[in-house]
Structure formats: C-alpha cells, structure tokens
N, C-alpha and C positions, 0 to 999 in steps of 0.2 A: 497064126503060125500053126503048121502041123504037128508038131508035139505042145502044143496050149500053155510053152512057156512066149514072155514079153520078152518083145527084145530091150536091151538094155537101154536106160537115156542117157544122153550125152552129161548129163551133173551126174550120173552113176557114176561113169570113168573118172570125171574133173577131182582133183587134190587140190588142196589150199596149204600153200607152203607160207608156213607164219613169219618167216625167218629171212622175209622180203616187206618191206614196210607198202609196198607201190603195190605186191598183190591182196595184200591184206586191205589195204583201203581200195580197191577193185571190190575185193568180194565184200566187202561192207556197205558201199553201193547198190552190187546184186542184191543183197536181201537185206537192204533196207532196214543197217541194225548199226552201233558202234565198231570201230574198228576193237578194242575191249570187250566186248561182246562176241567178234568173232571169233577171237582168238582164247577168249574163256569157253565156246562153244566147240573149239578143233581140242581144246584141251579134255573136256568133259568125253567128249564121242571119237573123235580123232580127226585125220584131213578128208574125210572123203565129206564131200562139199552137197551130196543127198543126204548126209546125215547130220551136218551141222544148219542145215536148210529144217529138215525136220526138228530139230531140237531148239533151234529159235521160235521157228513157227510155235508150239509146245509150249516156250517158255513167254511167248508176247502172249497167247492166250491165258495163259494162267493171273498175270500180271495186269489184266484188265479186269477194271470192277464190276462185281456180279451186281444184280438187279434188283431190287427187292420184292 
C-alpha cells in the first residue's frame, strides 16, 4: 500500500460473542482449543477474535514441555 500501513484481516474485524453457546463452540473449532478456553481467552484479552487467537497461540506454546 502507498502509506506502508497493512490492510486489516478479516479476524481483525471478527468479535466472539461468549453469550451464544453455538458461536463459542464455532470459534473453539477455529482455533483448535476448549470451548473454556475460549472463553477464559475473550475474558483475559477481550472478543476480538486476533487477539484471543494470539493469546491461545501464547498460552499452548508456553504449556508444552521444553527439552532438555
């Protein structure tokens, strides 16, 4: 782009409304985590669904064993 900003992505916009049980287990699917999980993740960061994607991601890597 000609001012060197990104355009935004489509999970920028996306909201995860916890307060639907049918879209909470949707986005629990999408990223491949608990529906408890997601919804401890929209609580931690909030609903915007690039940020609870990041803070999963975050949290499954921390939660696998290191190497020796």
């Amino acid at each position: 782009m000609a001012d060197g900003k990104a355009r935004p992505t489509r999970l920028e916009h996306e909201r995860i409304d916890v307060s639907y049980d049918y879209a909470v287990c949707a986005w629990a699917r999408h990223f491949n985590a608990s529906q408890k999980q997601v919804k401890e993740a929209v609580q931690a960061v909030g609903d915007r669904a690039d940020r609870v994607r990041d803070h999963l991601s975050a949290k499954a890597g921390s939660d696998r064993p290191r190497a020796s």
